[in-house]
C-alpha positions in Angstrom: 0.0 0.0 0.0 2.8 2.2 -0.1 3.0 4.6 -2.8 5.8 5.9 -4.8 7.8 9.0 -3.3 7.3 10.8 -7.2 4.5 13.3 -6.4 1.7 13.5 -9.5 1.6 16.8 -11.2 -1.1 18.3 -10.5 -2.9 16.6 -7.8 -1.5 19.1 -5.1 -2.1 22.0 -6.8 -5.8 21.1 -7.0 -6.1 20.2 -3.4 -4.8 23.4 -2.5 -7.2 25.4 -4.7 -10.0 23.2 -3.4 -9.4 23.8 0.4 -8.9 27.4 -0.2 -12.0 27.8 -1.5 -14.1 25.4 0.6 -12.7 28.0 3.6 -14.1 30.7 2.1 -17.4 29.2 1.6 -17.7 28.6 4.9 -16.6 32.0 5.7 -19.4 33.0 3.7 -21.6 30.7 4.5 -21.2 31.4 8.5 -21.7 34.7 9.6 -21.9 37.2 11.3 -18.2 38.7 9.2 -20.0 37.3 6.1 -23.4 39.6 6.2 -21.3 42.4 6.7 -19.6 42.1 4.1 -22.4 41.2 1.8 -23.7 44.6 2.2 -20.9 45.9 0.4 -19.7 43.2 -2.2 -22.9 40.9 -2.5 -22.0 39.1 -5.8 -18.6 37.7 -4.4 -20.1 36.7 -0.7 -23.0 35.6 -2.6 -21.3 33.0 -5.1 -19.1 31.6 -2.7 -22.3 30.9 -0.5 -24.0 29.2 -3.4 -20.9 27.7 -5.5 -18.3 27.3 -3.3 -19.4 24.0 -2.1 -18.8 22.8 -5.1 -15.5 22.2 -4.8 -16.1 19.0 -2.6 -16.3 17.3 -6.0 -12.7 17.7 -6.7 -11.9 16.2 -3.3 -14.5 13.3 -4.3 -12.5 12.7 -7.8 -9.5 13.4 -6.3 -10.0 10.4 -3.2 -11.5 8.1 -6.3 -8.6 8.3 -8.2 -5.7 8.2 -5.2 -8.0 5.4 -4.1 -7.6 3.1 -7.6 -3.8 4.6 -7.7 -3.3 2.3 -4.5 -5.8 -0.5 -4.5 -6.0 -1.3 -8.2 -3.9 1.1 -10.3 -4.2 -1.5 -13.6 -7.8 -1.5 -13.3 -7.6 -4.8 -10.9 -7.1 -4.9 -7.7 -3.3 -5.6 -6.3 -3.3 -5.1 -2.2 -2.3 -7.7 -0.4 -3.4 -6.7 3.3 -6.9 -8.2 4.3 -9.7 -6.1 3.7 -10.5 -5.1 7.2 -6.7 -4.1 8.5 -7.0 -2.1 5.6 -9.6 -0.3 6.2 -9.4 -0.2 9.8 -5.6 1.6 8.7 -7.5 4.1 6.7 -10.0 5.0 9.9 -6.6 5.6 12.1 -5.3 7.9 9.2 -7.9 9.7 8.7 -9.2 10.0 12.8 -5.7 11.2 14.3 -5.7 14.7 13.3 -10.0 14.1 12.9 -10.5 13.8 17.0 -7.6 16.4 17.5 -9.3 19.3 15.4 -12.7 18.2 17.4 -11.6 18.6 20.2 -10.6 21.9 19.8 -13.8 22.5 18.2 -15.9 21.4 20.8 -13.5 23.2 23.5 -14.0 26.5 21.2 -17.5 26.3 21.0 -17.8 25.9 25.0 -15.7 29.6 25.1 -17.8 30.9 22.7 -20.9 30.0 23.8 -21.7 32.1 26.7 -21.2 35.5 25.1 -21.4 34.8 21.3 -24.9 34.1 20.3 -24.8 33.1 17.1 -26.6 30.2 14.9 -23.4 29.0 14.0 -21.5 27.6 17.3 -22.4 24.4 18.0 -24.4 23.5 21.3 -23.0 21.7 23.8 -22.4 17.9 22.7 -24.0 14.5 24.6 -22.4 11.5 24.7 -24.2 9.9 21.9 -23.0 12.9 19.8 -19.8 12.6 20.4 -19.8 8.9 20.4 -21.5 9.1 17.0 -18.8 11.8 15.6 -15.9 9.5 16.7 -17.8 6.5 14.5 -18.1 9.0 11.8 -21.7 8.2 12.1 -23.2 11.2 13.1 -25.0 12.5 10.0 -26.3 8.9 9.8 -27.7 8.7 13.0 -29.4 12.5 12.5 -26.8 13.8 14.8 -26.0 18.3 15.2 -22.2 18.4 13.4 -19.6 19.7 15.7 -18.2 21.0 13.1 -18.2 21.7 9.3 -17.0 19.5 7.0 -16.9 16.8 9.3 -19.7 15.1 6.9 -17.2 14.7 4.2 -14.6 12.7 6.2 -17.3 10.5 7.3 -18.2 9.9 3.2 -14.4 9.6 2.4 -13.8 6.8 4.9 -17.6 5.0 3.4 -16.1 5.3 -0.3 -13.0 3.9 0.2 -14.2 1.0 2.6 -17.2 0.7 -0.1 -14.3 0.3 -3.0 -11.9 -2.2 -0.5 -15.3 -4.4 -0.2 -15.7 -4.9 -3.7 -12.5 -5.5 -4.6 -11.9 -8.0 -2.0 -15.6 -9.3 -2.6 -15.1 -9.9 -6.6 -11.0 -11.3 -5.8 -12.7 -13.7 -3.3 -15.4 -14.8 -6.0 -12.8 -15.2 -8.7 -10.6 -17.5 -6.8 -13.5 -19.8 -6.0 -15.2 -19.5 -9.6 -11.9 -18.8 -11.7 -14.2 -18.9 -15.1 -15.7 -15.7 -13.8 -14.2 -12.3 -15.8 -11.0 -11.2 -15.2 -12.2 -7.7 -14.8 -15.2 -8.8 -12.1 -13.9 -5.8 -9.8 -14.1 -2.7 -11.6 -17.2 -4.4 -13.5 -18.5 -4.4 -10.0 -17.8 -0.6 -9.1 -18.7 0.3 -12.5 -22.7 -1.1 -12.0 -22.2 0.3 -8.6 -20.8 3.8 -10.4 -24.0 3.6 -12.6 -26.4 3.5 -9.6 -25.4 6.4 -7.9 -25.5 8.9 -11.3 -28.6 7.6 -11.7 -30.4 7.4 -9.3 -28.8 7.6 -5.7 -27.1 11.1 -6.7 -30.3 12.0 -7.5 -32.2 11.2 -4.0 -31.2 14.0 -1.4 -31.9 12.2 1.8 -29.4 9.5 0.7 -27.1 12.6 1.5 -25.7 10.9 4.5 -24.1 8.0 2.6 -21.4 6.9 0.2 -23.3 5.8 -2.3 -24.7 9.3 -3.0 -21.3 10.1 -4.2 -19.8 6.9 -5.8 -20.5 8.3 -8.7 -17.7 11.4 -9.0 -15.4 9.0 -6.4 -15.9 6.3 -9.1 -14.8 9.0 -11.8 -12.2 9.6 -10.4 -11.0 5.8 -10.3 -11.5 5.9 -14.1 -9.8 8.6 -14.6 -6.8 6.7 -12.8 -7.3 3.6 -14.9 -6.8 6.3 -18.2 -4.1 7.5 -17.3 -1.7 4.3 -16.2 -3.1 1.9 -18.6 -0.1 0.5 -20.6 -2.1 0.6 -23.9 -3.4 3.3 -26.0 -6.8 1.2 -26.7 -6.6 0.9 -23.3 -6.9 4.4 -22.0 -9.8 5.6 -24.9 -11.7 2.5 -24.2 -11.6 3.8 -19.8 -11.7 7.7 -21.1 -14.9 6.6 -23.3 -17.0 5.1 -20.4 -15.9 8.2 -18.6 -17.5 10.0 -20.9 -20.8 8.0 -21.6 -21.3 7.5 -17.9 -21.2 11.7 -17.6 -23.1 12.2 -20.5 -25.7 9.9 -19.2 -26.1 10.9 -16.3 -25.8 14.6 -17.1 -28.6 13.7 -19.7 -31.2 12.7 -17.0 -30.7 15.2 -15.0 -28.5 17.6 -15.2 -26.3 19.1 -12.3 -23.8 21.4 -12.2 -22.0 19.4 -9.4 -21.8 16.5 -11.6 -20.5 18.8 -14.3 -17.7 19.6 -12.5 -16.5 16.2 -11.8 -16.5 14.9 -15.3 -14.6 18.2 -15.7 -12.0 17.4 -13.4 -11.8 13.5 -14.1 -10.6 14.6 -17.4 -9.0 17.1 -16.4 -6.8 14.7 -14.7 -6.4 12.3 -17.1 -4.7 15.1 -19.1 -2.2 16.4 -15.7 -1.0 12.7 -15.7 -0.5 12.5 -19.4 0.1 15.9 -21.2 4.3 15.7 -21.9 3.5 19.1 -20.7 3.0 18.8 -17.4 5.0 15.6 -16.8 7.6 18.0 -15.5 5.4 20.7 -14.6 6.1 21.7 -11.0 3.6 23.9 -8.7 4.1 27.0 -7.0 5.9 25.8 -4.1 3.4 27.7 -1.6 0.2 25.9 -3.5 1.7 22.5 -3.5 2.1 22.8 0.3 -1.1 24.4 0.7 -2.6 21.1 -1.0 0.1 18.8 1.5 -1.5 20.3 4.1 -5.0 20.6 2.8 -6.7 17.9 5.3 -5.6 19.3 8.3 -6.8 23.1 7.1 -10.5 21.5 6.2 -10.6 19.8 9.8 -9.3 22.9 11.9 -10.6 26.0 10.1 -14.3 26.1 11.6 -13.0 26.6 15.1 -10.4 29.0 14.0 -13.3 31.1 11.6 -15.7 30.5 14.7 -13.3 32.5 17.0 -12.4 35.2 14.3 -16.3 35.7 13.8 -16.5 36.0 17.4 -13.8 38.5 17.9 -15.0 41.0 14.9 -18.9 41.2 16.0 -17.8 41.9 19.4 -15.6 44.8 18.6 -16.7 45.6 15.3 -20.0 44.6 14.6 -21.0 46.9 11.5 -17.4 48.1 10.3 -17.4 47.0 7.0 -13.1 47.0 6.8 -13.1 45.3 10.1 -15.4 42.6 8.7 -13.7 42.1 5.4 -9.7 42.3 6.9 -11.3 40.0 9.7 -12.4 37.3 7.0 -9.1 37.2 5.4 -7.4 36.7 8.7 -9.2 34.2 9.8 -8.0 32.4 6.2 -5.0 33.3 7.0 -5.4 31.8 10.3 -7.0 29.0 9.0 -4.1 28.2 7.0 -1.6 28.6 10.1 -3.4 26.0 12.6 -4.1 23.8 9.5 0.3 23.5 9.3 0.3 23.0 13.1 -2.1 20.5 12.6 -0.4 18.6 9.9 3.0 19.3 11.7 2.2 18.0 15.0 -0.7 15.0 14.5 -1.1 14.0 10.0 2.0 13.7 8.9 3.4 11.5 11.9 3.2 7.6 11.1 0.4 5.2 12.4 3.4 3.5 13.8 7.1 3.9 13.2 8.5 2.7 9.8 5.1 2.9 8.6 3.6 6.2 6.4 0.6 4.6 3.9 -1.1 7.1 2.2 -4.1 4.8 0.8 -5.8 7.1 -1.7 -6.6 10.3 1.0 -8.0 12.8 -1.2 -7.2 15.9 0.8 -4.4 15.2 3.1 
């Protein structure tokens, strides 16, 4: 499960531009900096509100094809660990610098709470709560987030168990009915792919579950396949059912989300493949921003919760105060997110030992 040192072109680069922006959605999603500042510049405040979410799609193709790049990065799968210690190694990754960045947001919101009045700081947490947060269950179990984005790590750890438990499940048939197609596993994830453009994707109160968003994850895992393939027939035949699966499903019912992943999927295809950017290096301060990006998505609500805080109390209408007080707290956001990655992420689960299986925004 260990990947090669060589970094992909690209991939950081798009991280980084993806957490930035999430950040600022929920910047301008939460207030009370935000309405301020809408006053004065509504269009901005207004589309990040509305379209800044959208950028969760290129975390979703991004983990899909990280995913494939280390379970199956020939379009079969190749892992050797059992199922369950790999998955249960992907719920240690992803909860160490998870629980930390909870904490503080639950210790935040307990500062906050009995002077700051405000929709957006969390009320105090039960047990069940935080039992359900630490089981990454809590949007299934109808449970108050204690803190954004903590959804999205609970659907990242659903995808890729959901994609180790095919891939295990189809290697398992195939070894006791070897006439069965070599290709059983992605045939499996493909029908499963299908499903959620079609119709799961399509069903809002699936919301809360992985198979709402297997679709872009799933693009993402082709767009993998197209780009390591050894064969040119190869790579159209995968960038073809990338194409007629998007088209398809963009043909029922269109959504701009949806849009944007088959944008990126190819867009990747062409990072990993262009002679242009085989060599292409980013900006060093955007390729760190996107090392880090993981650690900045689990620790900015606390941070943009306390700058929010700070502002209305001393500044409540001063449009300057508002607008300087946003960009700090990105700036801030950006700081603890380095501590963060520093101090918990980027230490091993154990020593000798650094797997990276497929997280899409660490």
């Amino acid at each position: 499960m260990r990947l090669p040192d060589l970094r992909l072109p690209g991939i950081d680069a798009l991280k980084g531009l993806a957490c930035a922006l999430i950040v600022w959605h929920h910047l301008a999603f939460y207030g009370p900096m935000s309405d301020v500042v809408h006053a004065a510049w509504p269009g901005l405040i207004s589309w990040l509100y509305d379209y800044g979410r959208m950028a969760v799609q290129v975390f979703l193709v991004l983990g899909g094809f990280l995913a494939a790049r280390a379970l199956a990065p020939h379009g079969s799968a190749s892992f050797t660990q059992a199922p369950g210690r790999l998955i249960f190694r992907r719920y240690g990754r992803l909860m160490r610098p998870y629980l930390v960045a909870l904490a503080v947001s639950v210790l935040v919101a307990a500062l906050l709470r009995p002077w700051f009045a405000h929709p957006s700081v969390p009320a105090a947490p039960s047990l069940a709560q935080l039992v359900g947060h630490a089981l990454l269950l809590q949007d299934v179990l109808g449970q108050e987030a204690l803190s954004a984005g903590v959804w999205y790590v609970a659907i990242d750890f659903q995808l890729f168990a959901l994609s180790v438990a095919v891939l295990a499940l189809a290697r398992g048939l195939r070894q006791r009915w070897p006439q069965l197609p070599a290709q059983l596993d992605v045939g499996l994830l493909l029908l499963l792919a299908l499903a959620s453009l079609l119709f799961f994707n399509r069903q809002p109160g699936l919301d809360m579950t992985g198979l709402y968003f297997l679709g872009a994850y799933a693009l993402g895992m082709m767009a993998c396949w197209a780009s390591t393939m050894p064969s040119q027939t190869a790579r159209r035949q995968w960038l073809l059912a990338m194409a007629w699966l998007g088209a398809a499903a963009l043909l029922l019912d269109f959504r701009g989300r949806l849009l944007l992943a088959v944008a990126v999927a190819f867009g990747l295809v062409w990072l990993q493949t262009s002679a242009l950017f085989q060599f292409w290096r980013e900006p060093r301060w955007l390729a760190r921003l996107g090392q880090i990006s993981y650690s900045v998505f689990l620790i900015h609500f606390p941070v943009c919760l306390l700058a929010n805080a700070g502002v209305s109390h001393f500044w409540p209408t001063h449009l300057a105060a508002n607008a300087l007080g946003m960009l700090a707290a990105f700036l801030l956001s950006l700081l603890a997110g380095a501590l963060l990655y520093r101090s918990v992420e980027s230490r091993p689960l154990r020593a000798g030992s650094a797997a990276r299986a497929g997280v899409s925004i660490s």
